[in-house]
C-alpha positions as CSV (number, residue, x, y, z in Angstrom):
1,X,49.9,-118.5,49.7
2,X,53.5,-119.0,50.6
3,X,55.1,-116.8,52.3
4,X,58.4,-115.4,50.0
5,X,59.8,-112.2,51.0
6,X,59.5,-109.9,48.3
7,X,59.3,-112.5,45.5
8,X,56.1,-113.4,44.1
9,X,54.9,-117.3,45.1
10,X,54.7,-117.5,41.5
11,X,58.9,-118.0,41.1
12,X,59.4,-120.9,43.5
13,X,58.5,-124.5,43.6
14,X,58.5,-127.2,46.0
15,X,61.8,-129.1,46.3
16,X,62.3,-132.6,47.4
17,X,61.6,-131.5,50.9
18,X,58.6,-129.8,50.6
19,X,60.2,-126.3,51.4
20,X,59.9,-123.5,48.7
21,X,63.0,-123.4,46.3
22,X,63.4,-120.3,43.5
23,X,63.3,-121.4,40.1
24,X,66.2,-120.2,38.2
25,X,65.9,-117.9,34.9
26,X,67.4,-121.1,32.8
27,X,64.6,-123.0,34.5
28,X,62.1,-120.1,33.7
29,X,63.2,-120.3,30.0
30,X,63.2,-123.9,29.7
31,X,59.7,-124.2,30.6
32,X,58.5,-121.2,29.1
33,X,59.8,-122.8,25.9
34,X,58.0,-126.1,26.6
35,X,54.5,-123.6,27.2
36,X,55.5,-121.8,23.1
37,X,55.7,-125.4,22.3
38,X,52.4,-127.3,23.7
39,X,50.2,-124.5,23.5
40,X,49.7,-124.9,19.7
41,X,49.4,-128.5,19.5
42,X,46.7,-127.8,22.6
43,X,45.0,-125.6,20.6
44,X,44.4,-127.9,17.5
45,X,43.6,-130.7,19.6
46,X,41.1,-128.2,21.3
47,X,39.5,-127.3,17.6
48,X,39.5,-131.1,16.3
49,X,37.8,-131.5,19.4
50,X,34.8,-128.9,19.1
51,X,34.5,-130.0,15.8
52,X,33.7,-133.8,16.6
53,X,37.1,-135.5,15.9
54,X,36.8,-137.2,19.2
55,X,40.5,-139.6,18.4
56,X,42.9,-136.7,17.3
57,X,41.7,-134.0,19.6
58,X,42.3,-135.3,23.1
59,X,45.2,-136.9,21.5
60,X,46.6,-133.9,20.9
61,X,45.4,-132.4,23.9
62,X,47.0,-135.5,25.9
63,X,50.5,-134.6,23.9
64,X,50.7,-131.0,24.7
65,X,50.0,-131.7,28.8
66,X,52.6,-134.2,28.2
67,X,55.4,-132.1,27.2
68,X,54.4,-129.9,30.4
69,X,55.2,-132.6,32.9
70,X,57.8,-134.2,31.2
71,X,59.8,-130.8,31.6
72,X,58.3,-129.8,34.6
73,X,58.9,-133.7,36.5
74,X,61.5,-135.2,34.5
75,X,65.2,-135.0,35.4
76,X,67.3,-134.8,32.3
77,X,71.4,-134.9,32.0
78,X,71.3,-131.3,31.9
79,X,69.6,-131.0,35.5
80,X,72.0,-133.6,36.8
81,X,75.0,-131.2,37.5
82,X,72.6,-128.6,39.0
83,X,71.4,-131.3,41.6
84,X,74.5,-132.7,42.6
85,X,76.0,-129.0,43.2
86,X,73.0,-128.5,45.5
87,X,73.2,-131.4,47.3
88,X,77.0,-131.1,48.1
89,X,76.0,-127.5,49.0
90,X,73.6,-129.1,51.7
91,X,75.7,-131.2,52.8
92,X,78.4,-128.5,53.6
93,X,76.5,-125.5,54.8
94,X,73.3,-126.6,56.4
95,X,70.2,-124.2,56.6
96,X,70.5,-122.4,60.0
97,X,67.0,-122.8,60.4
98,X,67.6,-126.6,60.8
99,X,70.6,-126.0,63.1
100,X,68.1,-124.2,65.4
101,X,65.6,-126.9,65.0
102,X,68.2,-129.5,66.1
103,X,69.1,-127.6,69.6
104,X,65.2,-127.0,70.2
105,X,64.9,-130.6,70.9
106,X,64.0,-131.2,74.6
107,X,64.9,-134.0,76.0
């Protein structure tokens, strides 16, 4: 498990640089609506499937885990102002942890 603080593993995911990053509540909200979304189309594909419609089931079922990793992978317009505000964040006040990194170095 990774180690948070006080906040549950559960509220962060990897960023680009493998380090643990907090989701925010819009990003929270966004996916939970994507989960009120696929979970009935993966439940009717789950029911064709059990009873032997073996093309629309896993269709379905394919559809709904779609919609999951589209919003979960996908960068859309509306995530493109969040990234470039944390990026020029970065840039301007690096993580002191990386500062201390840099002056470890022997050499």
């Amino acid at each position: 498990m990774v180690e948070t603080g006080d906040v549950p593993a559960c509220f962060y995911s990897p960023n680009q640089y493998g380090r643990q990053m907090a989701r925010s509540i819009v990003e929270q909200l966004s996916f939970a609506t994507a989960i009120v979304i696929a979970a009935p189309i993966a439940l009717a594909g789950v029911d064709m499937t059990l009873r032997g419609e073996t093309t629309w089931g896993p269709i379905l079922i394919a559809v709904s885990v779609m919609i999951l990793l589209v919003e979960k992978y996908v960068t859309t317009p509306h995530d493109v102002p969040g990234l470039a505000v944390a990026k020029v964040v970065g840039f301007v006040a690096k993580d002191p942890d990386e500062d201390a990194d840099a002056n470890d170095v022997d050499t």
